[in-house]
N, C-alpha and C positions, 0 to 999 in steps of 0.2 A: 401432216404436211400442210402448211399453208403458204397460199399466192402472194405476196407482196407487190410493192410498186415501186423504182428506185427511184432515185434525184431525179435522174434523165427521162423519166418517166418511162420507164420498159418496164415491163412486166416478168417477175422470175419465182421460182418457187423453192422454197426451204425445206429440208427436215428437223426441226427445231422442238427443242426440251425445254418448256417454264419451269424452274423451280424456287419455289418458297425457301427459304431460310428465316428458320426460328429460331430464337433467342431461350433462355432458361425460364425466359418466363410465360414459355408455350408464346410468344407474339410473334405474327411475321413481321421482317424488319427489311426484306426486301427479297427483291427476283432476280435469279439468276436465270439468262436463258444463252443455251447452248444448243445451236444452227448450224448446219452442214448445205449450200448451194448445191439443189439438183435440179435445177433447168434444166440441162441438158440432158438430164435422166429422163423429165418427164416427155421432155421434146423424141427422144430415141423410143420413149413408150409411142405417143401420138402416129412418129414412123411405123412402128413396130403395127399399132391398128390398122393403118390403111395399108400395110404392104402386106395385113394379114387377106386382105380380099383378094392377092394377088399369089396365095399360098401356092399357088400348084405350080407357079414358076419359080420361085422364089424360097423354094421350102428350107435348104441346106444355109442360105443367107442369114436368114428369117432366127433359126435355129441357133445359131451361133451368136446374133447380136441378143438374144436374150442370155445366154451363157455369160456376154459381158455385162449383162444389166444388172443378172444374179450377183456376180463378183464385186460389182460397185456399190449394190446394197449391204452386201455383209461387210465391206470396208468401211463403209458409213455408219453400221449400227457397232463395230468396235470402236469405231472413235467417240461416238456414243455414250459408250458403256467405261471408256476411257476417261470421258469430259466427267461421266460422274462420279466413279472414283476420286478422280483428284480433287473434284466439291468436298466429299464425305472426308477428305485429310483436312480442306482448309477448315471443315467445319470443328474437327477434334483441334485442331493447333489453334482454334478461335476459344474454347472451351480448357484449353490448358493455359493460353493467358491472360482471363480473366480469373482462372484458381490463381496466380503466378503472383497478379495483381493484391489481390486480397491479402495474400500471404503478407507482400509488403507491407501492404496498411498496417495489419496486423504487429510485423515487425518493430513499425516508427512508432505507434501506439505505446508498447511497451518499452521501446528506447526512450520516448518524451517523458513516460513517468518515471524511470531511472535517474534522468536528467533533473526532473522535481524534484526526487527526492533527497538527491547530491546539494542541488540550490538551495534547500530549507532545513537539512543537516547541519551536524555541528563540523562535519568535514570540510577544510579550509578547500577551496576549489580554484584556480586562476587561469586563464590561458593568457599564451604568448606569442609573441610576433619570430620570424626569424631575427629582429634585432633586440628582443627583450622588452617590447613596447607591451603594456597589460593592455589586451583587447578588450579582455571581460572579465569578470571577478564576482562570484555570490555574497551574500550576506555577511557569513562566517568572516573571510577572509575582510570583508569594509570595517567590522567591527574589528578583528584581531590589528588591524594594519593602521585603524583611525584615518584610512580612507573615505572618500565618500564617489556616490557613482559618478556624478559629476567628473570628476577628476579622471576615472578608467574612460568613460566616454570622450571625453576632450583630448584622451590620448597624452596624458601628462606624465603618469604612472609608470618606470621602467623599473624592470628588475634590480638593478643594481643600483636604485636607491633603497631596496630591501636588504643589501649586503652590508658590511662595514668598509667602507671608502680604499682602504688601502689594500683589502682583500679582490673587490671592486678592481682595481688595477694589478696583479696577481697574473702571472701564469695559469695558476691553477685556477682561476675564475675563468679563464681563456680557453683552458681546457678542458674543462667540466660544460663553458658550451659546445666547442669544435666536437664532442662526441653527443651532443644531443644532435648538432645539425648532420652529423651521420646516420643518425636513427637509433642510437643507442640509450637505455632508460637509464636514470639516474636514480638509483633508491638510497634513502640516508638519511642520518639524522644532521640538520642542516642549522646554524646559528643565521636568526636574522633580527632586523631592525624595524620597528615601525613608525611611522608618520614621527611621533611622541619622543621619538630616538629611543625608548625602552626595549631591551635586549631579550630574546623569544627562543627558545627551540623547535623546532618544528623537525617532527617523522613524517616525512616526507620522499613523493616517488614522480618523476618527472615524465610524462608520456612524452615521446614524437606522435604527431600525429603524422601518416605518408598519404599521397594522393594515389590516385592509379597508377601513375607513373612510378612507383618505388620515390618520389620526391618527398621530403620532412618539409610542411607548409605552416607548422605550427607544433608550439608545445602546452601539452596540459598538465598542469600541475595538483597532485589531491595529498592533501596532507593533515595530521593532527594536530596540536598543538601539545609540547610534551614539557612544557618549562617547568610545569609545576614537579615533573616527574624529574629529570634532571637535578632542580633543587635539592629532595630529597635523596638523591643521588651523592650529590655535593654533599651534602650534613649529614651524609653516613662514611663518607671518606672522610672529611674531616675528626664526626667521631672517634672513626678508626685511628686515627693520628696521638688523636688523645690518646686512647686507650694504648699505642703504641710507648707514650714516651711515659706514662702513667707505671707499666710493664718495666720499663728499664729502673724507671726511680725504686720499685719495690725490689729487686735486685740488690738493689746499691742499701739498702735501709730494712736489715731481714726483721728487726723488732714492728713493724709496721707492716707485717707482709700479711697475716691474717685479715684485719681490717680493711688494709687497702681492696686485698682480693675478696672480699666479701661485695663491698661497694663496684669492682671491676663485674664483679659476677650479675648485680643488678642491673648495671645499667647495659652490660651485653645483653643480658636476657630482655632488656626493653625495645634494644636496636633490632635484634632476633623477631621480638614479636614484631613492631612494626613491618619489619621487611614482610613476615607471615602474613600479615592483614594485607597490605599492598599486593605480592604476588596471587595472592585468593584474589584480590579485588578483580583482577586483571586478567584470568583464570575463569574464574565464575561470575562475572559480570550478568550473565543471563540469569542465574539464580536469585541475583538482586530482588527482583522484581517479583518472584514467588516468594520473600522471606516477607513482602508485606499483605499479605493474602489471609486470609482464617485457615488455620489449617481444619482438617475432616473434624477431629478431636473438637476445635474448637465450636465446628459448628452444632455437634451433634449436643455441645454442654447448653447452648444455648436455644435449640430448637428439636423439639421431640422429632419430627421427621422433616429431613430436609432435600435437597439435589440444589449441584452445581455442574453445570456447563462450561469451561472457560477454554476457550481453542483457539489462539492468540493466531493472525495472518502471518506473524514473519514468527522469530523466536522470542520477542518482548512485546508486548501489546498495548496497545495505547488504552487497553479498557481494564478497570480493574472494581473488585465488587469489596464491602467492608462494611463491618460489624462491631458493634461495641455492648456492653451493658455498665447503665450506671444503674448505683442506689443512692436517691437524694433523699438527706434528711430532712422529715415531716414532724407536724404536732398531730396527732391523732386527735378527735375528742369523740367519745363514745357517747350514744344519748342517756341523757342523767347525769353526765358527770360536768363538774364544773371548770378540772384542769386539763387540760390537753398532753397527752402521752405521746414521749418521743417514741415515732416509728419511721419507715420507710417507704419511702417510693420506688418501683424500680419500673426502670426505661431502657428497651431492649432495643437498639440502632441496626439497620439494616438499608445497604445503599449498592448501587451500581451506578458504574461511571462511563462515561463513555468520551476518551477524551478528540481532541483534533489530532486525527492520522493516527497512524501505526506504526510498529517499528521502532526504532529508538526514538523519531521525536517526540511519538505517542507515550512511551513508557518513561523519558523527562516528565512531561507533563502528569500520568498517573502515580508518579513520586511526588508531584506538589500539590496533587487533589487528594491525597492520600495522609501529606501529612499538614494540609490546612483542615481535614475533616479530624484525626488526631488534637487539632492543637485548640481547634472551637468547642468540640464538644467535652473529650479528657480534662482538658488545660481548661479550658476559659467557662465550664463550667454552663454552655450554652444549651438547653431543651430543646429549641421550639423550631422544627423543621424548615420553617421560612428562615426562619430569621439566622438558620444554620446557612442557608444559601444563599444568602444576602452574604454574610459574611465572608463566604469562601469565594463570592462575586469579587467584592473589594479584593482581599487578599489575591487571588489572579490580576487582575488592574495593579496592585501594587507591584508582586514580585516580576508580572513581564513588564512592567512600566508603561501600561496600553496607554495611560493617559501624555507620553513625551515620544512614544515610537506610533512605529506603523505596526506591530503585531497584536493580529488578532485572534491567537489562538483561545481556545476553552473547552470548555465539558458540557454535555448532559447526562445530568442527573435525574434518579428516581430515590427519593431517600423515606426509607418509612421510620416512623415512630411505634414499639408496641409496649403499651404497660398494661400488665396484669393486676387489677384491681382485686377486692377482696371478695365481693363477689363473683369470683370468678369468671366475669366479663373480661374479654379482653380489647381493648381502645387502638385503633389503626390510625396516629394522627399524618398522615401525606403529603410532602410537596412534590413537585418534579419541577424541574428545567429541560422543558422542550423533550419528557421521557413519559411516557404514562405507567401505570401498574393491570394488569389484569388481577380481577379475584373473581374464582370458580367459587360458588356455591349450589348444592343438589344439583348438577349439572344446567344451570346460567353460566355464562360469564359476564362479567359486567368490568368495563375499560373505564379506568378513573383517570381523566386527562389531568397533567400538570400544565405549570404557565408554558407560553409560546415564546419566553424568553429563554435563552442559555445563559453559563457561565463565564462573564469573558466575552471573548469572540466581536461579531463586527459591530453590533451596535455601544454606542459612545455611551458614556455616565455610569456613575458610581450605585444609581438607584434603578434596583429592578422591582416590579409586582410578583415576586413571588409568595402563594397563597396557601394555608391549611386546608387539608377536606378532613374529616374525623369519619368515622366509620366503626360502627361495634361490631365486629368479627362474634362468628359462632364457632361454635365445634366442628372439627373437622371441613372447615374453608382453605381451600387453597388459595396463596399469594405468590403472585411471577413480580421477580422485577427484571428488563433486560434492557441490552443495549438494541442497537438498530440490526446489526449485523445479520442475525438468522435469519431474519425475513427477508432483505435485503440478499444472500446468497442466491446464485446464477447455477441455472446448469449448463450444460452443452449449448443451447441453444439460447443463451441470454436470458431468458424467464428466472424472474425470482420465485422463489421461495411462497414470499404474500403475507400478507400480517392474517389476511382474513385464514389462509391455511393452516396459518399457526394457531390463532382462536379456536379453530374448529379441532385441532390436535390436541389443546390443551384442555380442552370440554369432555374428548372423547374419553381421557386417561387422567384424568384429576381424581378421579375412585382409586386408584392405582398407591398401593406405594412408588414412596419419592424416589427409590431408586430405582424401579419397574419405568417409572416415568422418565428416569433417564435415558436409559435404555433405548425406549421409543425414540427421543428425543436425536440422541444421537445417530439412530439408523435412518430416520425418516434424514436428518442431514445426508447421510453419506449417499442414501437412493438417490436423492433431489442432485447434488453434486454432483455424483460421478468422480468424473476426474478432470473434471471443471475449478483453476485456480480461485483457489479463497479470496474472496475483493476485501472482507472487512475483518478486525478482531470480532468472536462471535462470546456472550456473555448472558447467561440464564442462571438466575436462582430463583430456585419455588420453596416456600415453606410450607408446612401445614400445621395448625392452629389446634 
């Protein structure tokens, strides 16, 4: 109970509740206070004192206004008990929408990188106005259309300068919108036109988008580009045509029918196969990307004991690991002798790649680090680890044309060199690009950094400092080379993984066979995760010497 003072300066007395309200982060963030005016209560007390000296006339009076004092105080301590209740509701609906909040974030987070990844896909993307005006348009589509932004921005770009003019004026062009401005989708394979006036197929599906109101404010258009498909389409009907009237002439000419249908039989069975390669392609496209991998076999011809890790984030990965061995011929000369004896060199290739993103634009990109490392070292005959990623530098600059665009995509690499000398030494010659190598020996580890440059990517020019380290490996040393990924993995609660955790996992189990160590490898992942989504393609290979 405390006394106050009002405006008017009177004097009255409260029964009144302060309370704190915390936040989650245990802070008070303010007071609530909850007052019931009993003046008059106390005033009927004061009565109550002085008419108590007057009991022995007064007793029955006396008696009964306390009866009504009792009744007012327990009316006052339920509203009370009332005020604070309905605190403890505002305080749970304050604590559910702040969860409510989060959620959303949450939400938009994973919408904005869906949105990225639509924008830097080879998926043609556009939206539309209710009159066909292009509002906005990704990459895909500037390039496919020989548009440029400029042009979507300034609001120049309508749909039916992508159509053919007099389809453009069409019923059927009139009507294909009147059911989009109803809300109805449009899926199909659609003939259009670009900038260049070159004629295009596109598989394509036309969203409405609706507001709250059930209203269509817009349409989004996501499509592939399927000309090159169609083509082959076309030169398989036309084939068939041949081969139809090819069929009639042998009819008409029976002294000619073995020969002809000899020939008829080849080149069906070439149409046949093509269509087989195509349908596969299209089929198993995911498999692509595993057919240029080492298989097990492979590795195990080329390394006594080995482990791979490779746990791709979507179903194609933008990281990929790769192997070769050459033998280059040498002149021996032994001491004493005066001619040099042909023999051999051999150079055992071993790399991991880690290219820009995941997902299909990743797994583009790991078919052209995959077969610029093929075409340098196979083909062109190149050794010498730098000067293998200098080259595959260029070649990125060349094939994405970094030096006339704005794309900066690329890789890091860790790429080793091992040759087996006659004394059975074996020589670790090392580059990296912005990737280092761990090597365990009697339980050290020792981090051999590569350059601070990448392959590609945003900095300008044809010339990088990528550098050799050599290194004489011993018996039974272990070599990791990996991508960023597993250290880089979150669990539940955003915490990575840690490069330093992984050192000290890879110190602890390097005694281990390689597949013991995989083992490890892959469970200390699944602890650390949970069921926390994978952020990156993940990529480990360890050898042992």
């Amino acid at each position: 109970e405390y006394q106050r003072v009002t405006k008017d300066a009177r004097s009255i007395w409260i029964n009144a509740t302060y309370s704190p309200v915390i936040n989650k982060k245990k802070r008070i963030t303010k007071i609530i206070k909850l007052a019931v005016d009993i003046t008059e209560l106390r005033q009927l007390l004061d009565e109550a004192q002085t008419m108590q000296k007057q009991a022995d006339l007064n007793n029955e009076i006396i008696s009964q206004q306390k009866k009504d004092i009792e009744s007012a105080l327990n009316e006052a301590n339920d509203k009370n008990e009332m005020m604070e209740a309905q605190e403890e509701e505002m305080r749970q609906n304050m604590e559910e929408l702040l969860t409510t909040q989060e959620e959303i974030e949450r939400t938009q987070l994973e919408l904005n990188s869906q949105i990225n990844a639509i924008e830097n896909s080879p998926i043609v993307k556009a939206e539309f106005d209710m009159g066909g005006k292009i509002t906005s348009a990704n990459n895909a589509f500037l390039r496919l259309f020989y548009y440029d932004s400029d042009q979507i921005e300034d609001g120049e770009v309508f749909h039916q300068m992508l159509v053919d003019p007099m389809y453009a004026s069409s019923f059927e062009y009139e009507f294909f919108w009147e059911n989009l401005r109803n809300g109805s989708q449009q899926p199909g394979e659609y003939r259009r036109i670009n900038q260049q006036e070159e004629e295009m197929w596109l598989n394509a599906t036309y969203f409405p988008a609706i507001d709250k109101r059930g209203r269509v404010f817009k349409i989004i258009m996501l499509a592939f580009d399927i000309t090159a498909s169609r083509q082959l389409l076309q030169d398989f009907q036309r084939q068939a045509q041949i081969l139809r009237v090819q069929e009639e002439e042998l009819r008409q000419n029976m002294e000619e029918l073995v020969s002809t249908q000899e020939a008829l039989q080849k080149e069906s069975a070439k149409i046949e196969s093509k269509n087989r390669l195509i349908m596969s392609s299209i089929q198993y496209a995911q498999n692509i990307q595993k057919a240029i991998l080492p298989t097990e076999n492979r590795m195990k011809e080329l390394f006594e004991d080995s482990l791979v890790v490779f746990i791709p984030k979507d179903i194609v990965s933008g990281d990929f690991y790769w192997t070769t061995q050459i033998r280059k011929r040498i002149k021996i000369r032994e001491k004493g002798q005066t001619e040099a004896l042909p023999g051999f060199q051999i150079f055992t290739f071993l790399a991991v790649v880690d290219c820009t993103g995941h997902g299909v634009p990743g797994a583009f990109m790991s078919m052209i680090g995959n077969s610029l490392l093929n075409e340098i070292v196979n083909n062109q005959n190149k050794h010498n680890p730098a000067r293998i990623l200098q080259l595959m530098h260029e070649g990125i600059r060349t094939r994405l044309m970094q030096e006339e665009t704005s794309n900066r995509d690329g890789m890091d690499v860790c790429l080793c060199r091992l040759e087996y000398r006659d004394d059975d030494k074996i020589e670790l010659t090392f580059s990296g690009a912005k990737r280092p190598i761990f090597l365990v020996r009697e339980g050290e580890l020792k981090k051999i950094h590569g350059s601070i440059e990448s392959i590609g990517g945003w900095l300008e020019g044809m010339q990088r400092d990528f550098e050799n380290k050599t290194i004489e490996l011993e018996k039974n040393d272990a070599l990791y080379l990996t991508s960023d990924g597993f250290a880089d993995s979150a669990n539940p609660k955003r915490k990575k993984f840690g490069e330093k955790r992984f050192r000290k996992m890879l110190i602890e189990s390097a005694h281990l066979p390689m597949d013991e160590q995989r083992q490890i490898i892959v469970k200390a992942l699944a602890d650390h995760q949970q069921d926390t989504e994978q952020r990156d393609d993940i990529t480990i290979v360890g050898i042992r010497v």
